[in-house]
N, C-alpha and C positions, 0 to 999 in steps of 0.2 A: 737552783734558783739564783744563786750567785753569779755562775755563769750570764746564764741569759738577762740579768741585771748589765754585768759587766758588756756584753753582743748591744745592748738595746744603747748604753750610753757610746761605745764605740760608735753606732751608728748616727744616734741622734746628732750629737757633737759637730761632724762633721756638714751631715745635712744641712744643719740652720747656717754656718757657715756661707756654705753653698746661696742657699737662697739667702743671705743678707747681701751675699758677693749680685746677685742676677738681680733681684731689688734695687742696690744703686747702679746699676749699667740701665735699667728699664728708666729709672730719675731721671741720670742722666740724660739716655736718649729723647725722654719728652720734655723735661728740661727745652733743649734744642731747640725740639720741633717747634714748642710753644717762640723761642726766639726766633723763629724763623717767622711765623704766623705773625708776631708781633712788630717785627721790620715790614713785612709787608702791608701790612693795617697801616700802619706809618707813611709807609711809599704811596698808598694810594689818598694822604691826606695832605701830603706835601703840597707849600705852596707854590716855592719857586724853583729854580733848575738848578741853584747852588746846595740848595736842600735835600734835591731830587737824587741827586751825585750824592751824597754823603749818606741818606738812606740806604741805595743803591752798595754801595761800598759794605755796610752794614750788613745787609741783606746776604751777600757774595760771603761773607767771614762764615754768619752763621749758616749760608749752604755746607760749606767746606767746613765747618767743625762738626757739623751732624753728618756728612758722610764721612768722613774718619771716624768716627765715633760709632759708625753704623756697617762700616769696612772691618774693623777691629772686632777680635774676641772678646767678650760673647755678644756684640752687639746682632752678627744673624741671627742666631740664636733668637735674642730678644726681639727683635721685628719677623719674625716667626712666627712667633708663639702669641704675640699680642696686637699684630698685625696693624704695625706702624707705618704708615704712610709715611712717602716720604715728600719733603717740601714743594709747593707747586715752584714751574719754572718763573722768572722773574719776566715779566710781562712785557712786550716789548712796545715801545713811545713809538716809533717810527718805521719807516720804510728802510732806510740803513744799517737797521739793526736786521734785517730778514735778507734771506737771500735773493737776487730779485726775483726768479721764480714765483716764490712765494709772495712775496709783495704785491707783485704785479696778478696773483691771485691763478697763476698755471705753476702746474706739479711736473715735475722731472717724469719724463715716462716717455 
């Protein structure tokens, strides 16, 4: 009985470890997300184009910290398993922004 006391805390121990380590990577990742989601609610209530720019700017940081963050161990792992979206693209104002293809509304082909 001793044994299998000693086999069961060996195990547990580390276990919860484990899952408190994957719990804050899972935080952290919707953490993120939710900044991502929250720049872009922002972007799309902006008034003017000095505003627009610095949303924007905002926007781009928290792309790029949720995908290194989503690049990085155990973040596959955690968008796996819990099947995290990952942020939409940032929406485009203009025809400058597209390639003209696109703009002009014909496809490469």
């Amino acid at each position: 009985m001793k044994e299998f006391f000693l086999y069961l805390v060996a195990l547990v121990i580390p276990v919860f470890f484990v899952f408190i380590f994957l719990m804050s990577a899972y935080n952290r990742l919707a953490t993120l997300r939710k900044r991502c989601r929250d720049a872009l609610a922002e972007l799309q209530t902006a008034r003017d184009e000095a505003d627009r720019e610095t949303v924007r700017k905002k926007y781009a940081a928290a792309i790029a910290a949720f995908k290194s963050a989503r690049s990085t161990f155990p973040g596959p792992l955690i968008v796996l398993l819990f099947r995290i979206a990952p942020p939409e693209p940032l929406p485009a104002t203009d025809a400058r922004e597209h390639p003209p293809s696109v703009a002009n509304g014909y496809t490469a082909g």
